[in-house]
C-alpha positions as CSV (number, residue, x, y, z in Angstrom):
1,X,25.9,11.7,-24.3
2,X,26.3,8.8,-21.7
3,X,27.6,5.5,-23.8
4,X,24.6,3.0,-23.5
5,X,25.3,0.2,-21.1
6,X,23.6,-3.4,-21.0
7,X,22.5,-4.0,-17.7
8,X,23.9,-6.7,-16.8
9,X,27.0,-7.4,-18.5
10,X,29.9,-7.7,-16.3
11,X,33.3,-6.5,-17.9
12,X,35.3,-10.0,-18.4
13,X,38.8,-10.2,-16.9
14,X,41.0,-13.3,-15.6
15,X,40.4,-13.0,-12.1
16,X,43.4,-11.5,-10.7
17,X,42.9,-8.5,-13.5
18,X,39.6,-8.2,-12.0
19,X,40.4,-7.3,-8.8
20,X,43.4,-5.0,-9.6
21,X,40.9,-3.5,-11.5
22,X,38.5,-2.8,-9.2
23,X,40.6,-1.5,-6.4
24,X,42.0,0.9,-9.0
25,X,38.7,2.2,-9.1
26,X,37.9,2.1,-6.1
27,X,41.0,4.0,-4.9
28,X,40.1,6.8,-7.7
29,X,36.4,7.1,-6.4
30,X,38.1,7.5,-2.7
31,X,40.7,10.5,-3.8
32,X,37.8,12.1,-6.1
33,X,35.6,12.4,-2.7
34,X,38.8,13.6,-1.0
35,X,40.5,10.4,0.7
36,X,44.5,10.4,0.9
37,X,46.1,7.6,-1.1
38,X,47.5,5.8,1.5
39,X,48.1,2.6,2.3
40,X,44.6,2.5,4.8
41,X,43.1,3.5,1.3
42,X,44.1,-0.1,-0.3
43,X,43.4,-1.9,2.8
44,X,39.9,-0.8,2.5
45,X,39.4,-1.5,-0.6
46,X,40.3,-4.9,0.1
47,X,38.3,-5.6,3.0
48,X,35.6,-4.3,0.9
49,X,36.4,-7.0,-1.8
50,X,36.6,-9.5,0.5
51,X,32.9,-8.7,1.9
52,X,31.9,-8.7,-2.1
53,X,33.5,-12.2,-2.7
54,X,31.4,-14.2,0.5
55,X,30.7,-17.3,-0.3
56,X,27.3,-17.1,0.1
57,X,26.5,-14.3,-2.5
58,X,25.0,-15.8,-5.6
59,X,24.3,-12.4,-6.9
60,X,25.3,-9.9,-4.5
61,X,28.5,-10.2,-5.4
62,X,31.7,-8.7,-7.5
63,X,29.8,-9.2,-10.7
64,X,26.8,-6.9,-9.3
65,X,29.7,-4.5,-7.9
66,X,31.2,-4.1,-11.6
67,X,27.6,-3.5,-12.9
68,X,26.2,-1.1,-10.4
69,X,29.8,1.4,-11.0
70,X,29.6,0.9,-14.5
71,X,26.3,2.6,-14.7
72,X,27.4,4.9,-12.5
73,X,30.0,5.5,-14.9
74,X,27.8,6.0,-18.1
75,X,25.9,8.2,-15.9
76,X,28.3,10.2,-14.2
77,X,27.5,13.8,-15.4
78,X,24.0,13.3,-13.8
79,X,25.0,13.2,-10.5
80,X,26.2,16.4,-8.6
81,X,29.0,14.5,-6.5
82,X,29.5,11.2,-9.0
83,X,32.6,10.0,-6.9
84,X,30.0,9.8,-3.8
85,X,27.9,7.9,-6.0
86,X,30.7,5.3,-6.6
87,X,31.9,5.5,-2.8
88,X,27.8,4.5,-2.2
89,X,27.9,2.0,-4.8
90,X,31.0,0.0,-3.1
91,X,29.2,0.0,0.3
92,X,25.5,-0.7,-0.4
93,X,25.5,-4.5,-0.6
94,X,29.1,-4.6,1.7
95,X,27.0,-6.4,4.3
96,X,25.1,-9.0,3.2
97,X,23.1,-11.5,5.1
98,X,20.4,-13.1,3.8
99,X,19.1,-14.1,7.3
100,X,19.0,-10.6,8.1
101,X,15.6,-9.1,8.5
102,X,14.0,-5.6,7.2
103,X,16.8,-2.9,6.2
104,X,19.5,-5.0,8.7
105,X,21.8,-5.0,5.9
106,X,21.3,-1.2,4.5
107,X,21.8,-0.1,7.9
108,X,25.0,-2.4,8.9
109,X,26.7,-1.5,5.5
110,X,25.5,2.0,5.8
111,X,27.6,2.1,9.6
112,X,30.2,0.4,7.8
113,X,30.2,2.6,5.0
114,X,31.0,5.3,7.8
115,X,34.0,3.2,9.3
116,X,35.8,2.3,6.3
117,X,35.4,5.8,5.2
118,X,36.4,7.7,7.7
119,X,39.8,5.3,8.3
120,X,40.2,6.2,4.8
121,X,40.6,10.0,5.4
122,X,37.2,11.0,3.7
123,X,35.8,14.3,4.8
124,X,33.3,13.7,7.7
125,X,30.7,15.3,5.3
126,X,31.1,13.2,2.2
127,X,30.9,10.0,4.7
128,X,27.4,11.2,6.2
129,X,26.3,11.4,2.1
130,X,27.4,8.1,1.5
131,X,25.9,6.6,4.4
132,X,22.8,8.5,3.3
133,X,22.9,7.1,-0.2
134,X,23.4,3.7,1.1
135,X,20.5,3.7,2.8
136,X,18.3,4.8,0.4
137,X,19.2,1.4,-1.2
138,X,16.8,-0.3,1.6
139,X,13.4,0.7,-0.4
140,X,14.6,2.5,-3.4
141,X,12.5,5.6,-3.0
142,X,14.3,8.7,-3.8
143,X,12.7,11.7,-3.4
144,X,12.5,14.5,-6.8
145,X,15.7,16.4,-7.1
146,X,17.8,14.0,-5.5
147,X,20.7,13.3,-8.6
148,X,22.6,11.2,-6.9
149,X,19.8,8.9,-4.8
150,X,18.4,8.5,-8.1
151,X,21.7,7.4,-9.9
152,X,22.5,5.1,-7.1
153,X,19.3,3.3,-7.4
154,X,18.7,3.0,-10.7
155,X,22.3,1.8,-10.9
156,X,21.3,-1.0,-8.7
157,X,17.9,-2.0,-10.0
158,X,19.5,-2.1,-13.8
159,X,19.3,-6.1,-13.7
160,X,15.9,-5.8,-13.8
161,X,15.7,-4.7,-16.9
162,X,18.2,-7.4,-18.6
163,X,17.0,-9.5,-21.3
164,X,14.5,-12.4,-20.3
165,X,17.3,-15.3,-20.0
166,X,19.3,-12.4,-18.3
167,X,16.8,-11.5,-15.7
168,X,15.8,-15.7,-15.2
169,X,19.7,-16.5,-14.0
170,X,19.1,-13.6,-11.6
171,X,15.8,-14.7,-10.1
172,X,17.3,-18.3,-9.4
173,X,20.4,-16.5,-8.2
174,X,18.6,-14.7,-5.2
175,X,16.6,-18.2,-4.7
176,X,19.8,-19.8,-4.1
177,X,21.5,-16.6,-1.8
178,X,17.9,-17.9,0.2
179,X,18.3,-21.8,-0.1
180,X,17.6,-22.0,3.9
181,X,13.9,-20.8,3.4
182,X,11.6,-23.1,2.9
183,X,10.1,-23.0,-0.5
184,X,6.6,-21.4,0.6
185,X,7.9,-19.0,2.7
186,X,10.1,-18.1,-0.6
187,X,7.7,-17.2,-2.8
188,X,5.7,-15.0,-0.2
189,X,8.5,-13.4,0.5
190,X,10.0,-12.6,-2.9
191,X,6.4,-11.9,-4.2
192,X,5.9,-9.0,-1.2
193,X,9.4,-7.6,-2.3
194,X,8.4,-7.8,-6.4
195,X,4.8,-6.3,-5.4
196,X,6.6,-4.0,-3.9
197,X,8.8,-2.6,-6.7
198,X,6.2,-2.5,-9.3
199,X,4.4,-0.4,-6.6
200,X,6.5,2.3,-7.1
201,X,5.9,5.2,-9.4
202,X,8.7,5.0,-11.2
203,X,11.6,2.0,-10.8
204,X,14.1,4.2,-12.6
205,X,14.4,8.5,-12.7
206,X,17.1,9.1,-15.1
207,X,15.4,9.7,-18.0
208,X,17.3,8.1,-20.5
209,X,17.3,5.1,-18.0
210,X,13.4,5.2,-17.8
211,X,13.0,5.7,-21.4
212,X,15.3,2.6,-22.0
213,X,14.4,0.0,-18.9
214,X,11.5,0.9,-17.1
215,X,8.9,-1.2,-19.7
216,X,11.4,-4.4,-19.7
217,X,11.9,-4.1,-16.0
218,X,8.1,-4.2,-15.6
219,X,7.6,-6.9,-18.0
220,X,10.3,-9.0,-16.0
221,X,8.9,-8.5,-12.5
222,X,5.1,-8.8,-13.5
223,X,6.3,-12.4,-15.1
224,X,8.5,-13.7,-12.0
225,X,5.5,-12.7,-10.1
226,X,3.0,-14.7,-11.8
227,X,5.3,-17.8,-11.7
228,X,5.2,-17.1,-7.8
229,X,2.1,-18.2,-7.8
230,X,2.1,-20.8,-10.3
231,X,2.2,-24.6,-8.3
């Protein structure tokens, strides 16, 4: 049975045991897929860490990293390729821009997913599955039967289900990751991409992970939405 994760805890580490952390796992995701452990292999991982740490991520950053692989973790043995699923999970926010429009940033950390990849030795078809999970990132609609789309996705929608006082530091965490839009154009904004995830038939497909999240994740979204709209 998977060990039940909160979503939204980070593991807590000084900082420096943090990182080394993280590139270890990164760096036994990459020789699971089939990367050599090379020196290119650490170098990635770094430049990928870098990317994680911009300044300008409020929540798009190492603390959403460590979250998204530890439910990947947890839910490892639901997935057919698991270390793909990590690989993803590494990439899917590695560009981040929030002046970017539409799937911009899917799309530019999928292509980067490929580059980083492929100068880390991965086979060329485990970097076309990663690029592929990536990109399902952009709406989170995974079609039925797809194990690995649907742990990549869940494992990236988990916050939404946090607790309450959880879910509020993350709501004012993306307002401040979009501090150059003007408040009105905000809450349009935000309220198309909330209307647009309780639009979907199910937020999470793991079962466990549905049974467990998808009633406080709806709860969560319906209320941010309403305060949208509140003056």
């Amino acid at each position: 049975m998977p060990r039940r994760v909160n979503p939204q805890r980070p593991r807590r580490y000084g900082r420096l045991g943090w990182v080394v952390d993280l590139l270890d796992r990164w760096r036994v995701a990459a020789r699971g897929a089939g990367a050599a452990d090379t020196a290119e292999l650490t170098r990635t991982g770094a430049d990928l860490l870098a990317r994680w740490g911009e300044p300008h991520r409020h929540h798009h950053d190492t603390r959403h990293l460590t979250a998204v692989l530890d439910v990947v973790d947890a839910y490892a043995p639901a997935a057919g390729r698991p270390d793909l699923v990590r690989l993803a999970a590494w990439c899917h926010d590695a560009v981040y821009d929030p002046r970017a429009g539409g799937d911009a940033n899917e799309r530019d950390s999928a292509a980067l997913a490929g580059t980083l990849l492929a100068r880390a030795g991965l086979p060329a078809d485990a970097v076309a599955e990663v690029r592929r999970l990536v990109l399902l990132t952009a709406g989170h609609a995974v079609d039925p039967g797809d194990a690995d789309g649907s742990l990549l996705c869940d494992a990236d929608l988990a916050i939404l289900a946090a607790p309450p006082e959880t879910y509020d530091r993350y709501a004012a965490a993306i307002r401040r990751e979009y501090a150059h839009v003007p408040e009105p154009a905000f809450r349009a904004g935000r309220a198309r991409v909330l209307a647009g995830l309780l639009a979907l038939p199910a937020l999470f497909r793991l079962p466990p992970l549905a049974r467990r999240w998808e009633s406080p994740a709806r709860a969560n979204l319906t209320r941010e939405l309403a305060a949208l709209s509140l003056p």
